[in-house]
N, C-alpha and C positions, 0 to 999 in steps of 0.2 A: 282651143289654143290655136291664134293664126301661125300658120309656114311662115319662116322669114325666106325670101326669095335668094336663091345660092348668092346671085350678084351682091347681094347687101350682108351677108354671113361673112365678110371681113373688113367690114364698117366697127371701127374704135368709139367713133364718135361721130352723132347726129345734129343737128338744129334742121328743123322746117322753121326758116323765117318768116314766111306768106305763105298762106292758100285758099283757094276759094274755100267758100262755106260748104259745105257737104249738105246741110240744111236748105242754104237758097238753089243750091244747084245739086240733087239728088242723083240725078242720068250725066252730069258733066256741063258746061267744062270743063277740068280740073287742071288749074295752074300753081304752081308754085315758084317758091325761091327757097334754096337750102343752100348747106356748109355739111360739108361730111369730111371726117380723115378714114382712110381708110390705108389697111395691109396690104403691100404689092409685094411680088417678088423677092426682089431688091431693096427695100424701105417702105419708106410712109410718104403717100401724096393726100394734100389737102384740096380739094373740090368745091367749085362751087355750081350749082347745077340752075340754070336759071329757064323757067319754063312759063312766061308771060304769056296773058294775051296778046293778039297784032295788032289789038287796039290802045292796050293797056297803056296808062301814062307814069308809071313809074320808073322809079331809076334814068338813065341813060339811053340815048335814040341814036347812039352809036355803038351798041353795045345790042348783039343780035342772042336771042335764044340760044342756048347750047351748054355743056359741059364745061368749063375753063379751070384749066390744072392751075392756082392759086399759087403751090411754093409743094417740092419735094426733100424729104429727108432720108437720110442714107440710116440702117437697121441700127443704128448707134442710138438716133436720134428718136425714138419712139415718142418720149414726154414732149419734144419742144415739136412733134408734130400738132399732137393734142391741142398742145396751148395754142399754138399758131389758129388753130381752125377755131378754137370757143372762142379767142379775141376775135380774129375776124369776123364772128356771126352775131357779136355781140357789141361794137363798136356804138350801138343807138340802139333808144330804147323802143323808136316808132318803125315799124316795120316800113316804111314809102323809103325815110332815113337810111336803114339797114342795105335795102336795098343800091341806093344809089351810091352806097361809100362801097357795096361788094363789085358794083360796078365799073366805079373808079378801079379796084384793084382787078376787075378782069379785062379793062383795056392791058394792062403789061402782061397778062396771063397769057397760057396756050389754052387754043378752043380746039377741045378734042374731038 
């Protein structure tokens, strides 16, 4: 049974949108694009964590690698964080698509 890693032990909800093949690339690189809601303190923030190649052509060329706080909700709001992160990571069915509508919304985002 794997360890889930402390930082991910108050993650509600996941998607891996893209990532490389673990097949074609065994030793690495290893890039992704996800959507996570996850338990804070205080509420619930929805995440989107974007870890591209410097080459890669997806998504947005304005729009840099890094963490971007999507939308937060205050402890009331537990479900309508939920919803908020599985629409956002589901908005398209083709992950390049997925990609460029989560980047549209991480230009208004905080990049943490």
């Amino acid at each position: 049974m794997a360890m889930i890693p402390e930082s991910k032990k108050n993650h509600l909800w996941r998607k891996i949108v893209w990532h490389t093949d673990p097949d074609e690339f065994p030793l690495g690189p290893h890039h992704s694009a996800e959507v996570y809601c996850s338990e804070e303190s205080n509420g619930y923030a929805v995440w989107y964590v974007r870890k591209l190649g410097k080459d890669d052509q997806r998504g947005s060329k304005n729009i840099e690698n890094g963490d971007y706080l999507l939308s937060y909700f205050s402890k009331a709001r537990r479900d309508d964080a939920i919803e908020y992160a599985v629409l956002a990571a589901n908005r398209e069915a083709v992950p390049d698509k997925m990609i460029e509508a989560l980047d549209r919304l991480a230009a208004a985002a905080s990049r943490v």
